[in-house]
N, C-alpha and C positions, 0 to 999 in steps of 0.2 A: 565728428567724434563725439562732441557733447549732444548730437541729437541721438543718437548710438547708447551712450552709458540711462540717459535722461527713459528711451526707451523700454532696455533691458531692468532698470529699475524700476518702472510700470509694470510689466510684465511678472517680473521678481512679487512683487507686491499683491497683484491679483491672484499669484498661483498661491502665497502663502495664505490670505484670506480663503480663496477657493477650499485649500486642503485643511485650516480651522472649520470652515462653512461643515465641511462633508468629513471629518474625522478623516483621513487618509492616513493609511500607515505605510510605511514602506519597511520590509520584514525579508528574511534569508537565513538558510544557514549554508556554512562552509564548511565542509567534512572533505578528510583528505587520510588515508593512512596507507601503510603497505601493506601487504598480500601476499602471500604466498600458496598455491595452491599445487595441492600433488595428489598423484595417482592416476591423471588421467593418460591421455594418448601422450599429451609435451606437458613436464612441469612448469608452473610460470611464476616467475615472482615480478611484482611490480606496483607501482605507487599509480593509486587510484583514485577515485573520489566518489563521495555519498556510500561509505563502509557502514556505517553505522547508521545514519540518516540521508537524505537525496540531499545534495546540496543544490541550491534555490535559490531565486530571486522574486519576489513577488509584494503586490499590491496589493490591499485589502480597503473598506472604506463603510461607514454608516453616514447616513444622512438623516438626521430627526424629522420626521414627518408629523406628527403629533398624534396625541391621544392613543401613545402607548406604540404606535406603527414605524420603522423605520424602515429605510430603504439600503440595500448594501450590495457590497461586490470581491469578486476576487480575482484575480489575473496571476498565476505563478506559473513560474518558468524556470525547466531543469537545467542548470550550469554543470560542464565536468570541471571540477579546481586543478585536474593534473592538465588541463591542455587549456582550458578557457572557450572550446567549442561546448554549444548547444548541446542538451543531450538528445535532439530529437532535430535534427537537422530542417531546417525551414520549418520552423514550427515556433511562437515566439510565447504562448504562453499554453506549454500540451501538459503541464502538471493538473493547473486549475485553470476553468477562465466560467466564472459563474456569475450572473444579476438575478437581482430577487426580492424581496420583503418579510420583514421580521417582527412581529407581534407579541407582547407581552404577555398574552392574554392567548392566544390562539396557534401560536406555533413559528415554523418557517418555511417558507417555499419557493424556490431557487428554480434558475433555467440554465442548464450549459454543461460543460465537461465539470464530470464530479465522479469523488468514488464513491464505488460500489458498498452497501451497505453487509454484505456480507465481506468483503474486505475492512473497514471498518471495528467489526466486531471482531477480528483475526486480531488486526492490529492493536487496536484499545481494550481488547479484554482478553483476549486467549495465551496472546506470548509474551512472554515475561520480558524477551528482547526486543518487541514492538516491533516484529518486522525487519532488527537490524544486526550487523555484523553476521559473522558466520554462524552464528546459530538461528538466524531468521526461520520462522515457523515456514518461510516462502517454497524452500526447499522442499518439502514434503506435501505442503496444500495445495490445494487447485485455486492458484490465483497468479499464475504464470501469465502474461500475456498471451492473445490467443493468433499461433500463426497468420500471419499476414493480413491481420484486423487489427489496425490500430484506432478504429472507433469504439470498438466494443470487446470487454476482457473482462474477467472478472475481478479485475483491479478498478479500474475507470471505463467510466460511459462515456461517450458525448451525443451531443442533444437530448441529455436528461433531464427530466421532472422530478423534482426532491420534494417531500414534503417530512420537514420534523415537526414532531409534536412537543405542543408544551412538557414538564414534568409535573406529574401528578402522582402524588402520594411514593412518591421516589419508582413512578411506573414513566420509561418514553419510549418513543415509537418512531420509526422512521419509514417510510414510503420510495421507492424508488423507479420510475417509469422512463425507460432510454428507449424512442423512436429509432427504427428501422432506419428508416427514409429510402425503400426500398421503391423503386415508380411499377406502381402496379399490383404491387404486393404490401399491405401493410401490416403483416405477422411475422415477413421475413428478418432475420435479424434484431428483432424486438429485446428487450431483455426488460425484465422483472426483478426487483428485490426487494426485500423488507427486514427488517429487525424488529423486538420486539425486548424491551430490557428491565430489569431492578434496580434500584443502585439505594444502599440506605446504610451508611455508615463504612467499616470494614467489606462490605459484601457487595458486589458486583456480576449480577448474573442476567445473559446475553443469549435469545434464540433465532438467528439468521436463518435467511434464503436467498437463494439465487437463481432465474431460469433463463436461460440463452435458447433462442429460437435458432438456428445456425441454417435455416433455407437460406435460399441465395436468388434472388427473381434475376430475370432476363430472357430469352428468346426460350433458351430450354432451361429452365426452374429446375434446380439443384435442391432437391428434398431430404432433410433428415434428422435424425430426434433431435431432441429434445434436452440443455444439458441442465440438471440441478443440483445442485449444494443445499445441503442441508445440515446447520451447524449450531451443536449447543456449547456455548463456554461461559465460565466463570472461574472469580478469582475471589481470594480473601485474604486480607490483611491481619496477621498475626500480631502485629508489631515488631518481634524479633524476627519475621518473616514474613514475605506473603507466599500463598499457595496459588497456582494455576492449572487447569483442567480446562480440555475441550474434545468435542468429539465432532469430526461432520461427516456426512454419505453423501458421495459425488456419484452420483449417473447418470451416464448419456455423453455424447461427443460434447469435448471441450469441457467439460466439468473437472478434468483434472490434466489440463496441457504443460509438455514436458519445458522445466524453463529453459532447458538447452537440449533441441534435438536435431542436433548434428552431431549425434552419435559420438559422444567423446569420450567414449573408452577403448573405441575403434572393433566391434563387433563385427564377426562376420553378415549378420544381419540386422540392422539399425533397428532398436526397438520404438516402438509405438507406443503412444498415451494409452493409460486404460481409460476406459468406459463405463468399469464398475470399481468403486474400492471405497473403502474404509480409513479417514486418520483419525490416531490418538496424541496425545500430547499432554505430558503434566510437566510442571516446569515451577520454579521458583525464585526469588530475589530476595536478596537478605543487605540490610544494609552492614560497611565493614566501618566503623567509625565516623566521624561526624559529615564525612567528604565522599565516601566510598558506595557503591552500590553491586554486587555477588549477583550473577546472572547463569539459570544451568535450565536443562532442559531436555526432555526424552518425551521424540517424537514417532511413534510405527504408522508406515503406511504397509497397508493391507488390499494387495491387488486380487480381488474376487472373480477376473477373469483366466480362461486357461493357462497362460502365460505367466499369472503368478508369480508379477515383477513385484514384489513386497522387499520392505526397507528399512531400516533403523537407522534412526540418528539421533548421538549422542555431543552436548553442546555447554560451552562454559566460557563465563566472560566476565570481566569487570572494569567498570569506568569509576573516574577518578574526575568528581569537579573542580578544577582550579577556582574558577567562580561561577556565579548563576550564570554566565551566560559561554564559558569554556570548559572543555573537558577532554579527558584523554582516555583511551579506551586499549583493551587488548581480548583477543578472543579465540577461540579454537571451536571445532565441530569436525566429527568424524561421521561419516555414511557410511551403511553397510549393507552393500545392492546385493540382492540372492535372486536366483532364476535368469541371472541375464539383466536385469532391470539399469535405468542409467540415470540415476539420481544425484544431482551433481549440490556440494557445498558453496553456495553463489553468498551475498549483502543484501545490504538493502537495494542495489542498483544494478548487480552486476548476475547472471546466471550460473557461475562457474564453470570449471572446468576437469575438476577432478572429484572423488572422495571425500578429501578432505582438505580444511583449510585453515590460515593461523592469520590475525587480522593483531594488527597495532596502527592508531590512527589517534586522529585529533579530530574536534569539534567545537564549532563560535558559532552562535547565532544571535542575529541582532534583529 
């Protein structure tokens, strides 16, 4: 017994010093609210998790290397808070899991599952909701996960090559290179991205890409175009308000995949992604007193092929910090699908299932 505690206390000991040595953080959030969602094929109401933000588990770490260089990491992992299962079954770290090195001087450049830099700029600079509750810019843009590829989406990569740049003169740049890993083929499945941004005071303006190679190698090579995003947004801070604007042109397979397509409006004929379209989006945040934060938003997606699935959605939210690291949210957003098209009101986690949708949840991160 006493060699047992005598143990565990060594052990105890070096894992603390180790995680002093290497900065180790241990970091989550816990998002949990109800849901209510109507219009589609069954209304659903139910208590969900990651409404607002993904709720998370994850490790982060810098090791000082000298002369301005350090070395770092990241490991995160999607938790549901309504059931306590994985969000990604057998999967233990499919949010983040990146190693890399970071220079004062010169930039940063990382290996492994990361997002997509055209996601990125959707989230940190185009939507006033950053991606979350029912008015997620998700809804409307091409950043759906792409059918039955969970290495490659216009959300996240894996076995990507990142490279950010320093900031200069409030000018940065990011780089994105995700390997195939196709045997035999090394264009197929490839994907490219890059960003290109301002940021100098009130004013934050942001010019993304994105290209998915979508071949597919094996005996008989599965060939076909080509998918791109192409997106300008920015925002600026009024003080009694900020404004938000973005515009991107998606072309090509998978540039703009449906986030739920199993047809949940129950169509006589299930509609299809388009190939060509258009989003807009202007949207705003206003703070409501010293705790409060106003979240609204108008989104058009513009279907440029014959089908002519084009859509409005109209979105409004507010969260309330209890403190910096709690808060409580409520939110609404209504779709308005024309031609047949089947644009569903989803979160930050979830793809929905109807029209429209009303979100009340909570939020802790530590």
């Amino acid at each position: 017994m006493k060699k047992s505690l005598i143990a565990m206390a060594v052990l105890g000991a070096m894992s603390s010093a180790a995680f002093a040595q290497s900065n180790v953080t241990i970091y989550g959030i816990v998002d949990a609210g109800i849901v209510s969602e109507r219009g589609g094929v069954a209304n659903t109401t139910k208590v969900t998790s990651g409404v607002g933000s993904a709720s998370r588990l994850g490790f982060k770490g810098t090791e000082d290397l000298g002369g301005g260089l350090s070395a770092i990491f990241v490991l995160e992992s999607g938790v549901k808070v309504d059931t306590g299962a994985s969000d990604v079954a057998g999967s233990i770290a499919n949010r983040q899991s990146y190693v890399g090195l970071k220079s004062t001087t010169a930039g940063q450049l990382t290996l492994g599952r990361q997002y997509t830099p055209y996601y990125e700029t959707l989230r940190d600079v185009a939507d006033p909701f950053a991606l979350g509750y029912a008015g997620t810019a998700k809804n409307l843009f091409g950043v759906a996960g792409i059918p039955n590829n969970n290495d490659h989406s216009n959300t996240r990569n894996s076995n990507a090559i990142v490279y950010l740049s320093p900031v200069v003169e409030g000018f940065q740049g990011e780089v994105s290179y995700s390997v195939g890993e196709q045997a035999g083929d090394a264009s197929a499945q490839r994907q490219l991205g890059t960003w290109i941004g301002y940021s100098n005071g009130p004013l934050n303006v942001r010019v993304a890409y994105n290209a998915t190679n979508n071949d597919v190698a094996g005996p008989t090579k599965l060939s076909t175009d080509i998918g791109r995003n192409t997106m300008i947004a920015g925002n600026y801070d009024f003080g009694v308000v900020k404004a938000f604007a973005a515009y991107s042109k998606d072309k090509g397979t998978n540039s703009s995949p449906l986030a739920n397509n199993s047809n949940p409006f129950g169509y006589a004929i299930a509609p299809t992604a388009t190939r060509d379209s258009n989003v807009a989006l202007i949207g705003a945040t206003a703070p409501i007193g010293p705790n409060g934060t106003l979240m609204a938003s108008y989104t058009r997606k513009n279907d440029k092929e014959v089908a002519n699935h084009d859509a409005d959605q109209w979105a409004v939210g507010y969260s309330y910090a209890l403190s910096k690291r709690t808060s409580t949210y409520v939110a609404f957003a209504k779709i308005k699908n024309k031609n047949g098209a089947s644009y569903t009101v989803g979160n930050n986690t979830e793809a929905g299932s109807g029209d429209k949708a009303f979100n009340l949840g909570m939020r802790h991160s530590f």
